[in-house]
N, CA, C and O of each residue as an XYZ file, in Angstrom:
440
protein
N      73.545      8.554    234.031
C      73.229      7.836    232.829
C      73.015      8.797    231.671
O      72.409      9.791    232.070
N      73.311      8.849    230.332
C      72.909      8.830    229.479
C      71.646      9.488    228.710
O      71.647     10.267    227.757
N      70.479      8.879    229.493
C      69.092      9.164    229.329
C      68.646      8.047    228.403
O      67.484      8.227    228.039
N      69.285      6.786    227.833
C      69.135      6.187    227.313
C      68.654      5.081    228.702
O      69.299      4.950    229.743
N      67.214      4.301    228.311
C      67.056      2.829    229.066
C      67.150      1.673    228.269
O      67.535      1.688    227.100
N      66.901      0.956    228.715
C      67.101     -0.886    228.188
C      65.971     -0.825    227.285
O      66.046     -1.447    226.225
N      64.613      0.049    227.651
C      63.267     -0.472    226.935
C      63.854      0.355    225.525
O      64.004     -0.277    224.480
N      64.207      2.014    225.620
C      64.425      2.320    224.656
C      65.355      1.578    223.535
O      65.114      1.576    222.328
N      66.350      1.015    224.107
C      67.058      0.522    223.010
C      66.674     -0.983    222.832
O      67.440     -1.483    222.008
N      65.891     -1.758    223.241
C      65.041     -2.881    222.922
C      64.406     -2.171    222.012
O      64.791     -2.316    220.851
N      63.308     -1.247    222.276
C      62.293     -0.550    221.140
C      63.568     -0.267    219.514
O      63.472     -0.560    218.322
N      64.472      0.320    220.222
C      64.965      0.612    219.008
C      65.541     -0.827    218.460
O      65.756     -1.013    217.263
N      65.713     -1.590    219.234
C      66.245     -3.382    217.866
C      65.433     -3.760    217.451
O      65.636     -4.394    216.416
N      64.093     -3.657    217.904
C      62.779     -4.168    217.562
C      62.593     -3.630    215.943
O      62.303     -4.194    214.888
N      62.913     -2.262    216.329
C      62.541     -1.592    214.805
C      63.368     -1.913    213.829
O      63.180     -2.438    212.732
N      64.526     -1.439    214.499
C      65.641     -2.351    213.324
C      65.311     -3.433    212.593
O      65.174     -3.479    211.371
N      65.150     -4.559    213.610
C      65.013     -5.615    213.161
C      63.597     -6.051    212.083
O      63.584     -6.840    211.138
N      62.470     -5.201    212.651
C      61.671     -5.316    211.496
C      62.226     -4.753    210.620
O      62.288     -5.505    209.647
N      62.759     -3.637    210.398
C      62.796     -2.685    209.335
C      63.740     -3.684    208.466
O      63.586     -3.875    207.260
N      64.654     -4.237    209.199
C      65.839     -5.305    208.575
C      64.612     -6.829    207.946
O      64.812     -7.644    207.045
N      63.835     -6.729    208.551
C      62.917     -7.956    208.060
C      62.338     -7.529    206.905
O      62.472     -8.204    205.884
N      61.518     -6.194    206.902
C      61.028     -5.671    205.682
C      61.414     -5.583    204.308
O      60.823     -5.704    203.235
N      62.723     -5.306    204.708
C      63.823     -4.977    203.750
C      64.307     -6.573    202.742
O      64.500     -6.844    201.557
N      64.333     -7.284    204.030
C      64.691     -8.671    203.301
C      63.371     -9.033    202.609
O      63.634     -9.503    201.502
N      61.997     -8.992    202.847
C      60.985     -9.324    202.410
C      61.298     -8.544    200.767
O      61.214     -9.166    199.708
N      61.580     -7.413    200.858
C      61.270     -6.302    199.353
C      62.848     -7.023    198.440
O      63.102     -6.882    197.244
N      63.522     -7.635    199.283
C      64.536     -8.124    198.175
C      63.916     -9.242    197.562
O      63.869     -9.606    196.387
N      63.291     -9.865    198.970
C      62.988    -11.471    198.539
C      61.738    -11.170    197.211
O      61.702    -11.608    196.061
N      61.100    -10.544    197.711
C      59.932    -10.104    196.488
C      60.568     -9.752    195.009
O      60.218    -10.360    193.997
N      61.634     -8.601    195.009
C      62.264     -7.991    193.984
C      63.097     -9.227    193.320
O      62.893     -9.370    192.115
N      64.072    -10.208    193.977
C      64.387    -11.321    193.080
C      63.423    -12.112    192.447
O      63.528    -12.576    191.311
N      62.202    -12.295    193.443
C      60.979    -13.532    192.783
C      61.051    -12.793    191.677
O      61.381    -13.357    190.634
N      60.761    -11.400    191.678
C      59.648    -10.769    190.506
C      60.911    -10.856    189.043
O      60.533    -10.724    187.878
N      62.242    -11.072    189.389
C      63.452    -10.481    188.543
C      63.337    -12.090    187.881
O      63.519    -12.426    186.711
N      63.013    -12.842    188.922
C      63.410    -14.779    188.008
C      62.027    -14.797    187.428
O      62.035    -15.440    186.379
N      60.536    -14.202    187.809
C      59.760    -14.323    187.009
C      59.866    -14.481    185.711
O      59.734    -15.383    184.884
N      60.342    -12.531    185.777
C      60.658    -12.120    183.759
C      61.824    -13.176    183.607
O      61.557    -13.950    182.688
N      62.985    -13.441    184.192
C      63.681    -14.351    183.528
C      63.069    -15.538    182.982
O      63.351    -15.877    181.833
N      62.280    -16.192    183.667
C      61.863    -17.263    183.078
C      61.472    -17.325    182.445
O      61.481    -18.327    181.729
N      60.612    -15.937    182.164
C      59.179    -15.496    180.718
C      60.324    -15.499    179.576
O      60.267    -16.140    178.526
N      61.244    -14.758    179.941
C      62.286    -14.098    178.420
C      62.988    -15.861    177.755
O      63.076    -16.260    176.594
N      63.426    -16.647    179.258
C      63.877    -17.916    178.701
C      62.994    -18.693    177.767
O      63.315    -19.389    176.804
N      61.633    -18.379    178.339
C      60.883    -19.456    177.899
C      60.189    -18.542    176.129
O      59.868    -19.197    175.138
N      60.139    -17.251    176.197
C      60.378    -16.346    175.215
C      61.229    -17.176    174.396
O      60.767    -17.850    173.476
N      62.719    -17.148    174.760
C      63.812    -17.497    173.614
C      63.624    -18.754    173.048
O      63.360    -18.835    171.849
N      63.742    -19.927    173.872
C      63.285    -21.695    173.682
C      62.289    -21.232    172.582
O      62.429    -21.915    171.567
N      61.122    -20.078    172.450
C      60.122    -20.571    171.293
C      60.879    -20.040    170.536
O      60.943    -20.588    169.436
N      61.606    -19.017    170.705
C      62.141    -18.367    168.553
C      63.166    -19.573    168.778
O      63.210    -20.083    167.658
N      63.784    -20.111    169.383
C      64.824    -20.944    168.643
C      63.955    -21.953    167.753
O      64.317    -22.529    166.727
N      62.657    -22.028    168.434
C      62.238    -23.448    168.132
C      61.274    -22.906    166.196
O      61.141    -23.526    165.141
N      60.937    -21.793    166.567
C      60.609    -21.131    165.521
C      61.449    -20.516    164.126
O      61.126    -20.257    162.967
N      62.678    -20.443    164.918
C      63.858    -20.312    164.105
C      64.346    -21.488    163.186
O      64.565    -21.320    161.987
N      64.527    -22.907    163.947
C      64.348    -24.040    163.529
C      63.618    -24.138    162.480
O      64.107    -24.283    161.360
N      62.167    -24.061    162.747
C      61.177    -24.519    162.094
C      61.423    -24.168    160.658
O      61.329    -24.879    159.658
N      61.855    -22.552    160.823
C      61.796    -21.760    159.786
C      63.565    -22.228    158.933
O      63.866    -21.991    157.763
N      64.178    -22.708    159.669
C      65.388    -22.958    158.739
C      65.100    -24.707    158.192
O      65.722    -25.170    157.237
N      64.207    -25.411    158.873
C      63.688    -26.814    157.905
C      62.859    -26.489    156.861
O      62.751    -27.390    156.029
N      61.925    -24.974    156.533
C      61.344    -25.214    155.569
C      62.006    -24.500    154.405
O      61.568    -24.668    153.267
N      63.387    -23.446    154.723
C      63.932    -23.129    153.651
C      64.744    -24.301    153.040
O      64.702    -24.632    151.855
N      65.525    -24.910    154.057
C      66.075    -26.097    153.381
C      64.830    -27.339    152.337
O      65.186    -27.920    151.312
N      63.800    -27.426    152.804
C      62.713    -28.056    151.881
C      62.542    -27.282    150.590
O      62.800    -27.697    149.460
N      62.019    -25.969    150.966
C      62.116    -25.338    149.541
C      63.365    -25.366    148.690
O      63.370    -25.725    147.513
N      64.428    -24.961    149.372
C      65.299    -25.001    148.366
C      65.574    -26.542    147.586
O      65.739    -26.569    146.366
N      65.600    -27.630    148.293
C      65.636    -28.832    147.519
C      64.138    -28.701    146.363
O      64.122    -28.906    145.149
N      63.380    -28.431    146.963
C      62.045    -27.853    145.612
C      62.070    -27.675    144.691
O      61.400    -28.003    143.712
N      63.399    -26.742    144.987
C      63.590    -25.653    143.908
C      64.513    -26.618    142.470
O      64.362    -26.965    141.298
N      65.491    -26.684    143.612
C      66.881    -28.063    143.046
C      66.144    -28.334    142.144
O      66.276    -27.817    141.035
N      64.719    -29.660    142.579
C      63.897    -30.258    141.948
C      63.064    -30.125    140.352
O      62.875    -30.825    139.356
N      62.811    -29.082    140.736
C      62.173    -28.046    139.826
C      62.860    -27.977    138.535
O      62.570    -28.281    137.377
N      64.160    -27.327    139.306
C      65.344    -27.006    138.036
C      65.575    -28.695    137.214
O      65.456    -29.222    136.108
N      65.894    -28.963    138.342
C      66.277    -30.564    137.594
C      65.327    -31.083    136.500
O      65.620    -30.953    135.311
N      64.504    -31.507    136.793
C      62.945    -31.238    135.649
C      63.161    -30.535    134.610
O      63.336    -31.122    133.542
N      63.195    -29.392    134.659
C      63.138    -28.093    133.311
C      64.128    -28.525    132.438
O      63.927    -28.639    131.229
N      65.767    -28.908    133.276
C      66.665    -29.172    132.281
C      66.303    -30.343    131.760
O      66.603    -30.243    130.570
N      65.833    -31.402    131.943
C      65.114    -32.788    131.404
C      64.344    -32.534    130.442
O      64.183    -33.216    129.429
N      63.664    -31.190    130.824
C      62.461    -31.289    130.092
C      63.257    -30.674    128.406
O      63.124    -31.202    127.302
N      64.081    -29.385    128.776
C      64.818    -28.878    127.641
C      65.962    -30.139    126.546
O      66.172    -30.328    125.348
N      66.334    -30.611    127.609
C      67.177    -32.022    126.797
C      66.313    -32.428    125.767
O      66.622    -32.421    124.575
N      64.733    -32.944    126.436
C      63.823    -34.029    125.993
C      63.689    -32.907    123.891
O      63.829    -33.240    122.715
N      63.437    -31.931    124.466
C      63.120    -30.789    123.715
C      64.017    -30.636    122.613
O      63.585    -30.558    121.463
N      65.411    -30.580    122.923
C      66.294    -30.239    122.186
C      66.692    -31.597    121.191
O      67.341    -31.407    120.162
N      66.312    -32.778    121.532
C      66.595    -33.323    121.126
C      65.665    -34.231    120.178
O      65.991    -35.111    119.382
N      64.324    -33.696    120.546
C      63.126    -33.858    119.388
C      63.375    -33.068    118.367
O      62.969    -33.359    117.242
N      64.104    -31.919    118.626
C      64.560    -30.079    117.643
C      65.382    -31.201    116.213
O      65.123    -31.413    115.028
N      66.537    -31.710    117.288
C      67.742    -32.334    116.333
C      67.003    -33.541    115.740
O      67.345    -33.700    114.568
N      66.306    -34.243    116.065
C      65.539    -35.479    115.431
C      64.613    -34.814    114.121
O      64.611    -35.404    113.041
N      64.084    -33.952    114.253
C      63.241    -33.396    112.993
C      63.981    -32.986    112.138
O      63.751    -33.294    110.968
N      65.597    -31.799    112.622
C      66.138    -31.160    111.629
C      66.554    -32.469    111.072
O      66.160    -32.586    109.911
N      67.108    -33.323    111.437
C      67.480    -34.482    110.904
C      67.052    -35.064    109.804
O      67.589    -35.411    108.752
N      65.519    -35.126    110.427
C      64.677    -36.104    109.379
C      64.381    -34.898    108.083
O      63.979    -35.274    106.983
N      64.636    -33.453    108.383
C      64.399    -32.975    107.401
C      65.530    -32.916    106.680
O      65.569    -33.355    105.530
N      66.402    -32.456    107.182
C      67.838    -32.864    105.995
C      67.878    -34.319    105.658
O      67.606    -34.436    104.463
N      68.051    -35.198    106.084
C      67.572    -36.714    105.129
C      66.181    -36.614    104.374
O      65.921    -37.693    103.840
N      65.448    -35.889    104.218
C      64.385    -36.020    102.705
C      65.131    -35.304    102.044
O      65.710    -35.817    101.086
N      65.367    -33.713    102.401
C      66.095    -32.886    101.018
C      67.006    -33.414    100.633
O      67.119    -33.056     99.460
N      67.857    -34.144    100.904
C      68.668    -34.792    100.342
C      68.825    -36.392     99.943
O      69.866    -36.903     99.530
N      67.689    -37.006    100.135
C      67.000    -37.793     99.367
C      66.271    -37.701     97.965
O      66.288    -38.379     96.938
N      65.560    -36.442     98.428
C      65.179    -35.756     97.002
C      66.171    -35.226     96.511
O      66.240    -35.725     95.388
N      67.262    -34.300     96.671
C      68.144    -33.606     95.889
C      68.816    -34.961     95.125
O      68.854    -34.862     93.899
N      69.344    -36.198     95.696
C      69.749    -36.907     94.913
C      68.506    -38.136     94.248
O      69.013    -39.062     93.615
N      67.388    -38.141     94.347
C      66.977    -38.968     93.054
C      66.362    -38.030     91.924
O      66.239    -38.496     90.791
N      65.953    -36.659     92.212
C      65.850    -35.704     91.793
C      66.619    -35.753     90.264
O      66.122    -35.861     89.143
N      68.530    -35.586     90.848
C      69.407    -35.899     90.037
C      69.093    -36.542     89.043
O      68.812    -36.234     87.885
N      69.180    -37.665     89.713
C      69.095    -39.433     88.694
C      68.011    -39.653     88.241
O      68.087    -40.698     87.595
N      66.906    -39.200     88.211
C      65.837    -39.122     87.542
C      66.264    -38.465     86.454
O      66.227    -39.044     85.368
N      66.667    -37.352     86.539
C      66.570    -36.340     84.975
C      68.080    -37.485     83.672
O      68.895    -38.382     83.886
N      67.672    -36.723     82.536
C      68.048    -37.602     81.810
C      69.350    -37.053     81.500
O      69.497    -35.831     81.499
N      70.280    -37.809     81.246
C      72.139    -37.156     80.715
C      71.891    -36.530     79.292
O      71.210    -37.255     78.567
N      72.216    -35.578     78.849
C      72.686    -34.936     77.703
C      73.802    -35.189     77.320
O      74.451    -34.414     76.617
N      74.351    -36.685     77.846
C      75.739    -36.880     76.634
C      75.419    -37.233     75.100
O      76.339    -37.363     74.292
């Protein structure tokens, strides 16, 4: 024989086989621990999208704000410009109310 017996190489599957058990345990551990962080990073991303969101509904609010804003000012400049033309108005209709009775008041030198 050899020098090899049945117990020795039983002893030696035994070990194998734990060592083969161990081994599967440190994978099985090393995937848990790998879908952990995955799940952290997924559940990480779901909030910036949701934060991302958030943050692209309040630029779209402001900017209609803004729209708003503007829209106003030009109303307000119309309202403005057109009180401007109502006065120059009313002031060129006196001077020239006065420039002509002004006239016709004074007396002809024929």
């Amino acid at each position: 024989m050899s020098g090899l017996s049945i117990l020795d190489i039983q002893d030696y599957a035994q070990n194998l086989s734990s060592t083969i058990g161990s081994l599967g345990d440190n994978i099985s551990s090393n995937y848990d621990a790998k879908n952990l962080v995955l799940a952290q990073k997924q559940l990480r991303q779901k909030e910036q999208e949701a934060e991302i969101a958030e943050k692209a509904q309040l630029v779209v609010t402001r900017s209609r704000m803004l729209q708003l804003a503007e829209e106003r000012n030009m109303y307000k400049k119309k309202i403005i410009y057109t009180l401007l033309a109502v006065i120059l108005l009313i002031l060129i209709i006196t001077l020239t109310t006065y420039v002509f009775f002004s006239k016709q008041s004074k007396p002809s030198n024929k």
